[in-house]
PQR file with spaces between the fields and no chain letter, atoms N, CA, C, O and H, PARSE charges and radii, in Angstrom:
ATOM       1  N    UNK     1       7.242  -19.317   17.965 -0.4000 1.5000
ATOM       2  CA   UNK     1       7.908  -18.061   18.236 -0.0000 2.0000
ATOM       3  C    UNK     1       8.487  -17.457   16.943  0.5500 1.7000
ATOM       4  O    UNK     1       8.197  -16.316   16.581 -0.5500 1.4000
ATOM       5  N    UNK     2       9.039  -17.995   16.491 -0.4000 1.5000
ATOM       6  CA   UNK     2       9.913  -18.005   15.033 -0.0000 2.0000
ATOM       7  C    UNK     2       8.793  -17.385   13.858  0.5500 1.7000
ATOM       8  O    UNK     2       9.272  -16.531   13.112 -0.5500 1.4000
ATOM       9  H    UNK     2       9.275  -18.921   16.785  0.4000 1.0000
ATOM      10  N    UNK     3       7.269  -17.771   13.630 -0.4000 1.5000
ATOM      11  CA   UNK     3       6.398  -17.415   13.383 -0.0000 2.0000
ATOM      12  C    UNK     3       5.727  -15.980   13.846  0.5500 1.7000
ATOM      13  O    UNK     3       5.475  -15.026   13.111 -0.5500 1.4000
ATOM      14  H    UNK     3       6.880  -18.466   14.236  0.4000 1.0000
ATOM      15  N    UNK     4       5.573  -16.057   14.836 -0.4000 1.5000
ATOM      16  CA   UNK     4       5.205  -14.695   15.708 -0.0000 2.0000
ATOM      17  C    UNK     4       6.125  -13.439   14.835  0.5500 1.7000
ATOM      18  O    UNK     4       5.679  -12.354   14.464 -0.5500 1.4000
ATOM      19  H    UNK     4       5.777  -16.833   15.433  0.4000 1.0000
ATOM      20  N    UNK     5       7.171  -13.835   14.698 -0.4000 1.5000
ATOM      21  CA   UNK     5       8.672  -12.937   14.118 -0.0000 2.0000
ATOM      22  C    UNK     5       8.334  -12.382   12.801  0.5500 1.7000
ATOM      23  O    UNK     5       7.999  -11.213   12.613 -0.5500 1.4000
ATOM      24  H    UNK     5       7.534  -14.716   15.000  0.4000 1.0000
ATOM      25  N    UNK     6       8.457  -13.405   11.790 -0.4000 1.5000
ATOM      26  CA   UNK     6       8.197  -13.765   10.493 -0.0000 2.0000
ATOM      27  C    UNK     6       6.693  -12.386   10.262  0.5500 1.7000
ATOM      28  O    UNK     6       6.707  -11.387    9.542 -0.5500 1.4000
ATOM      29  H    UNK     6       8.729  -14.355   11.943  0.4000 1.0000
ATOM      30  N    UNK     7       5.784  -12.798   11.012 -0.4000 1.5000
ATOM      31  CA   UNK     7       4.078  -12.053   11.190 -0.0000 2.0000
ATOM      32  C    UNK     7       4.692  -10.635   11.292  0.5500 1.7000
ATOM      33  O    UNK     7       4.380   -9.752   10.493 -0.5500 1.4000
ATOM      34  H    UNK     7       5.773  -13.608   11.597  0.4000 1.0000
ATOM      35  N    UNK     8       5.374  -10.489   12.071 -0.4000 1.5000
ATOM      36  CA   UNK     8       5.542   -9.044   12.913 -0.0000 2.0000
ATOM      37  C    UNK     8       6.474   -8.844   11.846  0.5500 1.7000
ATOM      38  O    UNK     8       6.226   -7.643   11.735 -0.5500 1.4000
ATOM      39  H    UNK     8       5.627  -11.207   12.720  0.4000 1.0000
ATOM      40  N    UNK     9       7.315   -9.038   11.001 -0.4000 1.5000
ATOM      41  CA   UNK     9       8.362   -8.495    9.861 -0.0000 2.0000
ATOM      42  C    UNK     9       7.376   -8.048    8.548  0.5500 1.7000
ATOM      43  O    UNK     9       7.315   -6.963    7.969 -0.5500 1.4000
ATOM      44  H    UNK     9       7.516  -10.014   11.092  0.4000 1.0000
ATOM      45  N    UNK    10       6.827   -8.977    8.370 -0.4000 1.5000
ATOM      46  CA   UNK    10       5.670   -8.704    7.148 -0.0000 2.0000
ATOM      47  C    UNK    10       4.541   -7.572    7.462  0.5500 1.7000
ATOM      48  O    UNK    10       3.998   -6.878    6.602 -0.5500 1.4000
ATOM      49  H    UNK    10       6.877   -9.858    8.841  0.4000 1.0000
ATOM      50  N    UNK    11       4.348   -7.531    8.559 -0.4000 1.5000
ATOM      51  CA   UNK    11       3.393   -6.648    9.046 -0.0000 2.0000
ATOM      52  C    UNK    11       4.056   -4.840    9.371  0.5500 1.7000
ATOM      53  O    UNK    11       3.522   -3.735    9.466 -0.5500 1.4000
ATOM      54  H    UNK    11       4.789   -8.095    9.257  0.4000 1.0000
ATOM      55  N    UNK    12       5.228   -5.276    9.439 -0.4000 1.5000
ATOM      56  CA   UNK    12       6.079   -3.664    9.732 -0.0000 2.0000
ATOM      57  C    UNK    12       6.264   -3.416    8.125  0.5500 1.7000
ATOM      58  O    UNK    12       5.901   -2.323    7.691 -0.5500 1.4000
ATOM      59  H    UNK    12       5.662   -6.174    9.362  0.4000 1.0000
ATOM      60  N    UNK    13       6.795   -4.353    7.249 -0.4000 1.5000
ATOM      61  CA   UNK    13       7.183   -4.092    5.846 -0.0000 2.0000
ATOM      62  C    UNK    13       5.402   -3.412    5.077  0.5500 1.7000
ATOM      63  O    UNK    13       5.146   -2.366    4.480 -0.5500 1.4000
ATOM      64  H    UNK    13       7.090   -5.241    7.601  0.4000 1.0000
ATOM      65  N    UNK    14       4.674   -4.388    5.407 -0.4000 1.5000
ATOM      66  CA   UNK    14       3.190   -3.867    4.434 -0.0000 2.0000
ATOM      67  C    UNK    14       3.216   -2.234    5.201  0.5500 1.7000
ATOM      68  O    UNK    14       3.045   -1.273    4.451 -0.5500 1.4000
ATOM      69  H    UNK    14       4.881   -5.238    5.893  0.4000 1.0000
ATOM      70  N    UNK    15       3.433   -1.989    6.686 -0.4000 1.5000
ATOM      71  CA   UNK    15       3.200   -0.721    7.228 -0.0000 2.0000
ATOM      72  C    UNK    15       4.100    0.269    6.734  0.5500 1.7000
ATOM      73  O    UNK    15       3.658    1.407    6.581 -0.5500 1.4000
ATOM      74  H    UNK    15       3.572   -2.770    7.295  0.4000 1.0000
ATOM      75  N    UNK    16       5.499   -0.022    6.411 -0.4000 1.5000
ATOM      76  CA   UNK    16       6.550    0.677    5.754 -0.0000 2.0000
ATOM      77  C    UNK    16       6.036    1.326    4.275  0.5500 1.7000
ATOM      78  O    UNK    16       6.382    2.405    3.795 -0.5500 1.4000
ATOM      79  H    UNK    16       5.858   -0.947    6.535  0.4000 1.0000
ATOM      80  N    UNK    17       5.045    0.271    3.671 -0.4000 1.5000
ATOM      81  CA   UNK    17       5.008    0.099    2.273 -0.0000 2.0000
ATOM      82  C    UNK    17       3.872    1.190    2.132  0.5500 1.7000
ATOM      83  O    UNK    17       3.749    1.756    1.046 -0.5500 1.4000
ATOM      84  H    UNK    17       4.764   -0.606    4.062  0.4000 1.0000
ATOM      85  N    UNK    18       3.187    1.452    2.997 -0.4000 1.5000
ATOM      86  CA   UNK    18       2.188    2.353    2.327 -0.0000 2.0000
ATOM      87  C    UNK    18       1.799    3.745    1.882  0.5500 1.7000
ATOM      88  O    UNK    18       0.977    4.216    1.096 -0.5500 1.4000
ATOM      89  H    UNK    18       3.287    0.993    3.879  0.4000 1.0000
ATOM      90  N    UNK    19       3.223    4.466    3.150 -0.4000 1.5000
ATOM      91  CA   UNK    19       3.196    5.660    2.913 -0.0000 2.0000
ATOM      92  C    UNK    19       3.813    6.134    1.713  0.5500 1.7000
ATOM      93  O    UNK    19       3.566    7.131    1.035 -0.5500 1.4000
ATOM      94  H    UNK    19       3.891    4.083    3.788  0.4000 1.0000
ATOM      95  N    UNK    20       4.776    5.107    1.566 -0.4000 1.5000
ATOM      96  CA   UNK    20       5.860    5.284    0.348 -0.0000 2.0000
ATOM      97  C    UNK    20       5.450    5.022   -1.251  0.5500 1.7000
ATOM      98  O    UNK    20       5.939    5.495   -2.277 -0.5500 1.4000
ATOM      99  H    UNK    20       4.977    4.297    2.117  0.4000 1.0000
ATOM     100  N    UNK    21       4.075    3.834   -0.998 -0.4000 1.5000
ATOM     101  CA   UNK    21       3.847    3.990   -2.421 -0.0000 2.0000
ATOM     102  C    UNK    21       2.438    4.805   -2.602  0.5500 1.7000
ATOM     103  O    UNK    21       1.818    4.722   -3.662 -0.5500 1.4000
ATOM     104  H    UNK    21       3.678    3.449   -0.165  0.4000 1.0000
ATOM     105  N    UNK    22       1.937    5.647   -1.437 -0.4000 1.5000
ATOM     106  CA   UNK    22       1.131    6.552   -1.842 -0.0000 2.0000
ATOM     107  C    UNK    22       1.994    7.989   -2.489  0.5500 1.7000
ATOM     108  O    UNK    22       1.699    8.609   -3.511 -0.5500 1.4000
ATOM     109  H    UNK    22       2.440    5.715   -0.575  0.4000 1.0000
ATOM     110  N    UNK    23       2.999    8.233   -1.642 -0.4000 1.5000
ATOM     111  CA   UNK    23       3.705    8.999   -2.447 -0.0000 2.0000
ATOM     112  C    UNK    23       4.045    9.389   -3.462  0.5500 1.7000
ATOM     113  O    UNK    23       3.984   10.530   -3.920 -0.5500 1.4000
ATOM     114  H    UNK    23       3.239    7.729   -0.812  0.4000 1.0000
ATOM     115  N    UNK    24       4.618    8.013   -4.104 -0.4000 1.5000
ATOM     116  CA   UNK    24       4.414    8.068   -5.488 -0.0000 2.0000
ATOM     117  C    UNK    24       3.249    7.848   -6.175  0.5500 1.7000
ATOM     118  O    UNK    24       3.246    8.700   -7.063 -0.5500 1.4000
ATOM     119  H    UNK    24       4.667    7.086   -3.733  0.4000 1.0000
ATOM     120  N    UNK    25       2.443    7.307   -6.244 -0.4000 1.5000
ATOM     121  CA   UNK    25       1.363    7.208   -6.931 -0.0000 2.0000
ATOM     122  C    UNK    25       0.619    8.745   -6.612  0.5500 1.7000
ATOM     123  O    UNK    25      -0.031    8.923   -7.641 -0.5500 1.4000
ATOM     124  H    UNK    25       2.445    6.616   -5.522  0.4000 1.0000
ATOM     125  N    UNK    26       0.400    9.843   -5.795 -0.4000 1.5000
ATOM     126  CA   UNK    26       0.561   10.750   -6.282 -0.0000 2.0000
ATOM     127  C    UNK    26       1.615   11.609   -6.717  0.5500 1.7000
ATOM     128  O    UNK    26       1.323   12.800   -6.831 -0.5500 1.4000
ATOM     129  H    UNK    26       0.929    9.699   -4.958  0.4000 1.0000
ATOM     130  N    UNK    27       2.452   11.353   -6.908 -0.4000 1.5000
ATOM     131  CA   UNK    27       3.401   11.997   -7.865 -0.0000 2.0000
ATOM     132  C    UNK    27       3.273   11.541   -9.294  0.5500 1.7000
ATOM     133  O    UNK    27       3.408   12.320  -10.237 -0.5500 1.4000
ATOM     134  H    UNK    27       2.689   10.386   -6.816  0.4000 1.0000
ATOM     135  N    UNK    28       2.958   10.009   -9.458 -0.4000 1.5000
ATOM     136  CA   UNK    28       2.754    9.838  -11.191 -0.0000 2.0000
ATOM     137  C    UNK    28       1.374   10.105  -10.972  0.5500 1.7000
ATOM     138  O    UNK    28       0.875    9.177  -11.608 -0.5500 1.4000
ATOM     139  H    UNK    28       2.849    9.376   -8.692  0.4000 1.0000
ATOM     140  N    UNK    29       0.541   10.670  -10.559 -0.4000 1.5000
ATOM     141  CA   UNK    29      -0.846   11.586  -10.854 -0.0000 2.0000
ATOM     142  C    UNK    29      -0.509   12.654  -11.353  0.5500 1.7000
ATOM     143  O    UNK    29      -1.077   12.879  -12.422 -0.5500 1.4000
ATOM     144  H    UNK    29       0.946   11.425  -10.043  0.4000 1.0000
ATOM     145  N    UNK    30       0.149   13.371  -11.037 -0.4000 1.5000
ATOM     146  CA   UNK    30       0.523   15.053  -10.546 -0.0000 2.0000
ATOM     147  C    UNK    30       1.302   14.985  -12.478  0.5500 1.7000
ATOM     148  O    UNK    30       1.011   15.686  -13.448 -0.5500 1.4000
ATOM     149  H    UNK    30       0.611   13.188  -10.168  0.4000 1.0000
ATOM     150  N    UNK    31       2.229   13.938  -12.359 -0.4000 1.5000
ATOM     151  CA   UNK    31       3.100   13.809  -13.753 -0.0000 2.0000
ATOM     152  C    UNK    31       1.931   13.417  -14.907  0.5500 1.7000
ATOM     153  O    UNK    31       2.185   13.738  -16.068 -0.5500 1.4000
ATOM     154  H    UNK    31       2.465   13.368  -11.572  0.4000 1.0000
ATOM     155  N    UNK    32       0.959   12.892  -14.686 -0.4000 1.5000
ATOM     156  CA   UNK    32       0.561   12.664  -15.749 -0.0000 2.0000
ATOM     157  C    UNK    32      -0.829   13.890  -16.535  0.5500 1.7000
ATOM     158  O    UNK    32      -1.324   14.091  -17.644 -0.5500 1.4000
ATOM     159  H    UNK    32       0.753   12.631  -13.742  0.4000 1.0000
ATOM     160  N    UNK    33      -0.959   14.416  -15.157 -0.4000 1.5000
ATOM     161  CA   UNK    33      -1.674   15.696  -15.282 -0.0000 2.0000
ATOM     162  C    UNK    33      -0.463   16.949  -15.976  0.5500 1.7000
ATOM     163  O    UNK    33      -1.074   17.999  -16.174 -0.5500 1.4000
ATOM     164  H    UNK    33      -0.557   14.252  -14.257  0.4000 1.0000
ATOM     165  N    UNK    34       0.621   17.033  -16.260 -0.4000 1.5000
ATOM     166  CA   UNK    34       1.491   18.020  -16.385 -0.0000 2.0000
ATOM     167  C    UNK    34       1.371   17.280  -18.105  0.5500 1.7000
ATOM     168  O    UNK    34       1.001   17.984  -19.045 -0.5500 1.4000
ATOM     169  H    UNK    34       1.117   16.180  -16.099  0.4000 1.0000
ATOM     170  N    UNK    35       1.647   16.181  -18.243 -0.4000 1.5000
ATOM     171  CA   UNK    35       1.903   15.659  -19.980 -0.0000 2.0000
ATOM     172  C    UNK    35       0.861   15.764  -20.827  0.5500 1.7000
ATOM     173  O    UNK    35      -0.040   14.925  -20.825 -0.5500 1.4000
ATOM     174  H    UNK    35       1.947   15.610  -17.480  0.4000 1.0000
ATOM     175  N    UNK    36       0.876   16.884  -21.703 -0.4000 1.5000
ATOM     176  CA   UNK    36       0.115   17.484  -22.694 -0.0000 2.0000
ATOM     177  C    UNK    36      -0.698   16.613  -23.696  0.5500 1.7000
ATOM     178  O    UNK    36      -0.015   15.947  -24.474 -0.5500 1.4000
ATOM     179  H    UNK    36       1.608   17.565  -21.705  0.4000 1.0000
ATOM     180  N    UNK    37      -2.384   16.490  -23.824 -0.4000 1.5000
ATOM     181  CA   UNK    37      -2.661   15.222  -24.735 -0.0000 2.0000
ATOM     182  C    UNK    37      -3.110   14.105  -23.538  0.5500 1.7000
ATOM     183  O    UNK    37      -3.451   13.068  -24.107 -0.5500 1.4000
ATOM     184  H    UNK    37      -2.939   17.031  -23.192  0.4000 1.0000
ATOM     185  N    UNK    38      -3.212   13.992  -22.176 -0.4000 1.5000
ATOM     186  CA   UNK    38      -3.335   13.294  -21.495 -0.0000 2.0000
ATOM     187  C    UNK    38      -4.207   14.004  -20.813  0.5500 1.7000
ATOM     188  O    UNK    38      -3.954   15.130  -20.384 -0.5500 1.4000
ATOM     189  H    UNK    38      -2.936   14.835  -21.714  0.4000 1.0000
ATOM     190  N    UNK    39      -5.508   13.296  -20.629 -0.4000 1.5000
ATOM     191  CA   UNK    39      -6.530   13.819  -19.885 -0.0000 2.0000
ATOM     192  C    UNK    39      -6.780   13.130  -18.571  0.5500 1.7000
ATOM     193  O    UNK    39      -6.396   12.012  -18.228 -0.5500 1.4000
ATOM     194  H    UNK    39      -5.713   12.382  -20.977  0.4000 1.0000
ATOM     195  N    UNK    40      -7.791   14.365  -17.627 -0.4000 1.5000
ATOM     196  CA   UNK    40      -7.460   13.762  -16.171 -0.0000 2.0000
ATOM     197  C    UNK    40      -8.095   12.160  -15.657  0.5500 1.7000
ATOM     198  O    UNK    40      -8.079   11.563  -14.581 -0.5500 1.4000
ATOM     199  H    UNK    40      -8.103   15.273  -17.906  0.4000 1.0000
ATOM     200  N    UNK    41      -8.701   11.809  -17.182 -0.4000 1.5000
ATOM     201  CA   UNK    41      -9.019   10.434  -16.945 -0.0000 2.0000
ATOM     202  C    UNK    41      -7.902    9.613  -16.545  0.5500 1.7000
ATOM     203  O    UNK    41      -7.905    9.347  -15.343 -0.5500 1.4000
ATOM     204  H    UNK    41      -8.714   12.295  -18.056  0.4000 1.0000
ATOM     205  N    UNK    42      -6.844    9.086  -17.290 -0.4000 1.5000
ATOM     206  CA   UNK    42      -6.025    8.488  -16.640 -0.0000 2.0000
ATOM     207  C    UNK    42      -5.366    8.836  -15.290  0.5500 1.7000
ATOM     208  O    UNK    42      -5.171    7.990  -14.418 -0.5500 1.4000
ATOM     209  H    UNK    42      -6.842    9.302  -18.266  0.4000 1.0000
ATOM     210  N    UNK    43      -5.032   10.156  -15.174 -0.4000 1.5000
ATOM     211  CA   UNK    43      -4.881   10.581  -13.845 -0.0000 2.0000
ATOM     212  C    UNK    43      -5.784    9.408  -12.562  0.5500 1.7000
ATOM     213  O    UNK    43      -5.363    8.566  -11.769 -0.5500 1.4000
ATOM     214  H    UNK    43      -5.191   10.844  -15.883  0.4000 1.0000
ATOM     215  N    UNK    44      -7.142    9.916  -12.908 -0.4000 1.5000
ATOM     216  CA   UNK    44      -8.070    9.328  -12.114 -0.0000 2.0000
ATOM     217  C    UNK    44      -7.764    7.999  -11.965  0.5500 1.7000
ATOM     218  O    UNK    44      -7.253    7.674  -10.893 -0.5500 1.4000
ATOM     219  H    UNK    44      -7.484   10.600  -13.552  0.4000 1.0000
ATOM     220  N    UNK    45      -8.039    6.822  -13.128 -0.4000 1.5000
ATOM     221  CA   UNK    45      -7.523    5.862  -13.232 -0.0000 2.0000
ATOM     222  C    UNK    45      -6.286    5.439  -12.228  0.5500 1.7000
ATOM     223  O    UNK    45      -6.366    4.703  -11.244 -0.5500 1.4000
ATOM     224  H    UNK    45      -8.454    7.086  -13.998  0.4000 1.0000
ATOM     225  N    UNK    46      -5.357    5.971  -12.640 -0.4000 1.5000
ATOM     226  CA   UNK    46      -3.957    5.781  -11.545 -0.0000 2.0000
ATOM     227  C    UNK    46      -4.383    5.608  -10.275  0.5500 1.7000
ATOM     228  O    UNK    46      -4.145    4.684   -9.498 -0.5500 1.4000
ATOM     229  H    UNK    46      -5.291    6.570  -13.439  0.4000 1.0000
ATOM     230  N    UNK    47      -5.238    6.884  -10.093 -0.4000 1.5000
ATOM     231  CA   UNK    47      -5.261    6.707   -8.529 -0.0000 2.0000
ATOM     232  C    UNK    47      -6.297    5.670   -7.974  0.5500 1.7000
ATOM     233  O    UNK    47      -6.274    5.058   -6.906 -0.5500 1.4000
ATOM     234  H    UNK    47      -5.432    7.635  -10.725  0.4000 1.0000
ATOM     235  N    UNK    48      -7.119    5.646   -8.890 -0.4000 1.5000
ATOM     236  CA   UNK    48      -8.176    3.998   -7.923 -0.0000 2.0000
ATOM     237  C    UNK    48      -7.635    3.198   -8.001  0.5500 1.7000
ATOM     238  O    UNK    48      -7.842    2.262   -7.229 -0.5500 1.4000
ATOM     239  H    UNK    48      -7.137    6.143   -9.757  0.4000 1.0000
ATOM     240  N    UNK    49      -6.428    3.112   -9.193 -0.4000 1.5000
ATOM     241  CA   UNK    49      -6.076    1.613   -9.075 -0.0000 2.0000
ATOM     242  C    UNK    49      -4.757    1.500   -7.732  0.5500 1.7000
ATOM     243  O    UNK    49      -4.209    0.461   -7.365 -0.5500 1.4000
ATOM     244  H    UNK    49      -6.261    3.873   -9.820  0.4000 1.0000
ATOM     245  N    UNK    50      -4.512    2.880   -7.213 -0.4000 1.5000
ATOM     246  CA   UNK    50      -3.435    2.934   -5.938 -0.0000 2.0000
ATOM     247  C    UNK    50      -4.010    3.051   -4.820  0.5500 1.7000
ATOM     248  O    UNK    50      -3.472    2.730   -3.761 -0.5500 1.4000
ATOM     249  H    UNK    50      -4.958    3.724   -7.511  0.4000 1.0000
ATOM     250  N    UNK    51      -5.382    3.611   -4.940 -0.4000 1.5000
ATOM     251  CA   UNK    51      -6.322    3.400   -3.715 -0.0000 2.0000
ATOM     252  C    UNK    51      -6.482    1.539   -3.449  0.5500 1.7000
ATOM     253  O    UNK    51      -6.068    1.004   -2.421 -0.5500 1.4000
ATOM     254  H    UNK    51      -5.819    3.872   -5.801  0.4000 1.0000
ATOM     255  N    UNK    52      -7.062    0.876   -4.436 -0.4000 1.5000
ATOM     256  CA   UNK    52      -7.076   -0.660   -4.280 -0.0000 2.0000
ATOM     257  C    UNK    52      -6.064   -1.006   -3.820  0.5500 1.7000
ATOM     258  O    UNK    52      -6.131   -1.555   -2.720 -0.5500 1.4000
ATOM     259  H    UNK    52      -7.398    1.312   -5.271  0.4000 1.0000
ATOM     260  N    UNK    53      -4.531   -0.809   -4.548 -0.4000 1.5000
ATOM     261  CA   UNK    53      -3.470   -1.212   -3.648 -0.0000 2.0000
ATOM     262  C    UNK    53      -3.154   -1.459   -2.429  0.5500 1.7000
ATOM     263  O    UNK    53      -2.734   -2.480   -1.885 -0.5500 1.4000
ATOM     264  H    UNK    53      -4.476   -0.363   -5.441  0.4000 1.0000
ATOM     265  N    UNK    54      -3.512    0.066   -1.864 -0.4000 1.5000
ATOM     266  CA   UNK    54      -3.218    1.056   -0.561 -0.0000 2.0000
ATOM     267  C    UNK    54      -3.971   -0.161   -0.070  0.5500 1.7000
ATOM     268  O    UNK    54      -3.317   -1.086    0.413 -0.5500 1.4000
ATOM     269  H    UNK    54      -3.854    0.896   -2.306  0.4000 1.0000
ATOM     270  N    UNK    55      -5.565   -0.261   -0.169 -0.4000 1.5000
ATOM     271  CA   UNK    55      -6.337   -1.018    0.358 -0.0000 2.0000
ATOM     272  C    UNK    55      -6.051   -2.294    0.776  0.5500 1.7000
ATOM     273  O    UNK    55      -6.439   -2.803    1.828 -0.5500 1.4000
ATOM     274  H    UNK    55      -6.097    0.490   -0.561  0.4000 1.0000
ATOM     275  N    UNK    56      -5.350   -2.813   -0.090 -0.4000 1.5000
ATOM     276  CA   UNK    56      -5.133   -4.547   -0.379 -0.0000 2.0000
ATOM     277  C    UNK    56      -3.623   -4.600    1.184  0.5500 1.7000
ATOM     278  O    UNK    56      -3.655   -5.324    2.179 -0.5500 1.4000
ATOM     279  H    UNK    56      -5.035   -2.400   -0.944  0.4000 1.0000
ATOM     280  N    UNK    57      -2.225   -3.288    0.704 -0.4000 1.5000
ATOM     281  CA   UNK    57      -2.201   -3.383    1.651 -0.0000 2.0000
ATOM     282  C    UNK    57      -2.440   -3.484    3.495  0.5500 1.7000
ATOM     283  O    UNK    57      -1.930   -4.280    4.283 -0.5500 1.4000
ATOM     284  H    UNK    57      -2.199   -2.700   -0.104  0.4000 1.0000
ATOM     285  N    UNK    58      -3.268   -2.515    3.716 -0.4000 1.5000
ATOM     286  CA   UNK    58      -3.674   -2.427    4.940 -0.0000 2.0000
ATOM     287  C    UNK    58      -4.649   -3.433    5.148  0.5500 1.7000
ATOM     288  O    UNK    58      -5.154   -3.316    6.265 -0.5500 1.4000
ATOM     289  H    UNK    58      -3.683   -1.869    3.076  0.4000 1.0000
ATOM     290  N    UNK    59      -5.044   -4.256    4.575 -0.4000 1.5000
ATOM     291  CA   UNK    59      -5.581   -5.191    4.725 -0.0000 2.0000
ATOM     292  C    UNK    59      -4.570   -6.647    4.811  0.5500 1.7000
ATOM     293  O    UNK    59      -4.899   -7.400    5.727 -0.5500 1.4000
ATOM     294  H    UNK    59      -4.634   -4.352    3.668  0.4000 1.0000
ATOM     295  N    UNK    60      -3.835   -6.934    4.279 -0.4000 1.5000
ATOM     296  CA   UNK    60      -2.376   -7.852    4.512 -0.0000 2.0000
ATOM     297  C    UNK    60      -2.040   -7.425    5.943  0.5500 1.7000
ATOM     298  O    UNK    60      -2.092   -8.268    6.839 -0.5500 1.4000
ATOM     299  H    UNK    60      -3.568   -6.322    3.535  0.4000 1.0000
ATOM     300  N    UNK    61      -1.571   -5.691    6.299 -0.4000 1.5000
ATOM     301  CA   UNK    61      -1.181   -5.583    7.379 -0.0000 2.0000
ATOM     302  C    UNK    61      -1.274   -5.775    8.208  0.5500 1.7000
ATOM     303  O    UNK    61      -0.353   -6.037    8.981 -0.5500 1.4000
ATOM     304  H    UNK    61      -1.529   -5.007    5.572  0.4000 1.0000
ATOM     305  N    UNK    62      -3.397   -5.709    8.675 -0.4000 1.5000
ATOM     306  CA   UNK    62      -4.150   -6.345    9.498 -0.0000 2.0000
ATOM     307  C    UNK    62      -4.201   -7.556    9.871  0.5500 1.7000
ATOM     308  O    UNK    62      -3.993   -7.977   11.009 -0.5500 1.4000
ATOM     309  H    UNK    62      -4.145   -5.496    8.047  0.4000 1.0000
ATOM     310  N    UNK    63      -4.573   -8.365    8.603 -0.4000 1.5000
ATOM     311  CA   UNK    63      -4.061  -10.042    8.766 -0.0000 2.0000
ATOM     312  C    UNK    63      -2.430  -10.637    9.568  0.5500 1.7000
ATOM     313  O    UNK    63      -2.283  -11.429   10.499 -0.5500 1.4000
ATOM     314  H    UNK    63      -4.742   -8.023    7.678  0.4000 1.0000
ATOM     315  N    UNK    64      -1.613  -10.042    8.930 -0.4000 1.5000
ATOM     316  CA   UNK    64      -0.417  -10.517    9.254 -0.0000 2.0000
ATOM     317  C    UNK    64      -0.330   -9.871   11.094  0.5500 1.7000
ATOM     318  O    UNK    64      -0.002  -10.649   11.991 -0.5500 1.4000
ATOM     319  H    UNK    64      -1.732   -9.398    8.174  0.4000 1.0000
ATOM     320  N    UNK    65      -0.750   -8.077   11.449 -0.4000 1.5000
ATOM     321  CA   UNK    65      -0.357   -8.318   12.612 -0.0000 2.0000
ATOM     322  C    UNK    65      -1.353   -9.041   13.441  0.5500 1.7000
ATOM     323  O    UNK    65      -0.990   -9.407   14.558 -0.5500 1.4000
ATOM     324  H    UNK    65      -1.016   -7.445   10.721  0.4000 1.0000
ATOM     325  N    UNK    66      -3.005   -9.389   12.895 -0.4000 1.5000
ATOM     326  CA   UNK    66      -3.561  -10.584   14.178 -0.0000 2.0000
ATOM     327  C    UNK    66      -2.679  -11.653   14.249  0.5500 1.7000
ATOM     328  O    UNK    66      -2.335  -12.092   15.346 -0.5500 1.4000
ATOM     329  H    UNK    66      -3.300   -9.092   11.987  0.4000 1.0000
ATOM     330  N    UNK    67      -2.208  -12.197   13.045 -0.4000 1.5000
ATOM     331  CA   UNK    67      -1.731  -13.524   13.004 -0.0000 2.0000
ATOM     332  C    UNK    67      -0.888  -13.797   14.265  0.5500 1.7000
ATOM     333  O    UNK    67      -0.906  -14.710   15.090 -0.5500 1.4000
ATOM     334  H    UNK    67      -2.487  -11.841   12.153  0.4000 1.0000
ATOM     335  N    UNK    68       0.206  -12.156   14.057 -0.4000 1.5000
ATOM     336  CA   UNK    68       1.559  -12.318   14.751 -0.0000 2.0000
ATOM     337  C    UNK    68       0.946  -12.266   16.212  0.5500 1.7000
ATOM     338  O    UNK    68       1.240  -13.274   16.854 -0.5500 1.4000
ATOM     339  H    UNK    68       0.220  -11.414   13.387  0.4000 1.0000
ATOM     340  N    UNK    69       0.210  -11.395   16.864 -0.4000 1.5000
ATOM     341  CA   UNK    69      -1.349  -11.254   17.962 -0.0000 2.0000
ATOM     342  C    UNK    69      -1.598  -12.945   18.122  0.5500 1.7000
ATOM     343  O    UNK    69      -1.053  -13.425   19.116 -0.5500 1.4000
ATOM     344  H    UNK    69      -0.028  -10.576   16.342  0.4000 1.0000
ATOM     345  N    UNK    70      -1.839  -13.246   17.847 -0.4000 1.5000
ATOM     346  CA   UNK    70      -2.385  -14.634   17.953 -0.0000 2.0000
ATOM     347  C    UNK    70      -1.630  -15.873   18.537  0.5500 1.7000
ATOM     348  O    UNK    70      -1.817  -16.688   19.440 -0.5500 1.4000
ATOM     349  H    UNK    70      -2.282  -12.856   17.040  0.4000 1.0000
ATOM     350  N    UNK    71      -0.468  -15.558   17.362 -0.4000 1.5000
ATOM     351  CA   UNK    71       1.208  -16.417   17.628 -0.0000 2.0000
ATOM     352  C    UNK    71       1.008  -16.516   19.162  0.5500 1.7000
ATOM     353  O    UNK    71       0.663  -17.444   19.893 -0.5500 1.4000
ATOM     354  H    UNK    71      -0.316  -14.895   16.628  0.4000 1.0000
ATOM     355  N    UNK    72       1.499  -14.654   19.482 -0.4000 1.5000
ATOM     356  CA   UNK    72       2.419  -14.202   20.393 -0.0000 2.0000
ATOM     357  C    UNK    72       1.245  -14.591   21.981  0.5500 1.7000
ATOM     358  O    UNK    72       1.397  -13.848   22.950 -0.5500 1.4000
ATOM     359  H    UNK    72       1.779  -13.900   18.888  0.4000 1.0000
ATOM     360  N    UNK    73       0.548  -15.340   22.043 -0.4000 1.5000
ATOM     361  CA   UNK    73      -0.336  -15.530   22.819 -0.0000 2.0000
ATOM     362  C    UNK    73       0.114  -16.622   23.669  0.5500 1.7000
ATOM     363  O    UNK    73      -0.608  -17.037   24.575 -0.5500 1.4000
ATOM     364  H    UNK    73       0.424  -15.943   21.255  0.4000 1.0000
């Protein structure tokens, strides 16, 4: 049961986590497109490497809520 809990906390936190760090990661896009001498390569850059993130989370999220799915059975 105690487990089931633990699943379902990690799984609300990765769900908490994603809107918030897409946010920013386009905002340091947006900032690095405004800084003069900086081309939209790094821009780009930033963002695949926040797309992988994004990715890596919702993929934790999935895992953790079958797990807690599974527990709670």
């Amino acid at each position: 049961m105690t487990l089931g809990v633990i699943f379902a906390v990690v799984a609300a936190y990765f769900q908490l986590l994603i809107p918030s760090y897409l946010g920013h990661a386009v905002d340091h896009a947006q900032a690095l497109l405004t800084q003069p001498g900086v081309g939209h390569e790094a821009a780009e850059a930033e963002l695949y490497r926040a797309a992988l993130i994004l990715f890596a989370a919702g993929v934790l999220r999935g895992t953790f809520t079958m797990f807690q799915n599974y527990i709670g059975e």
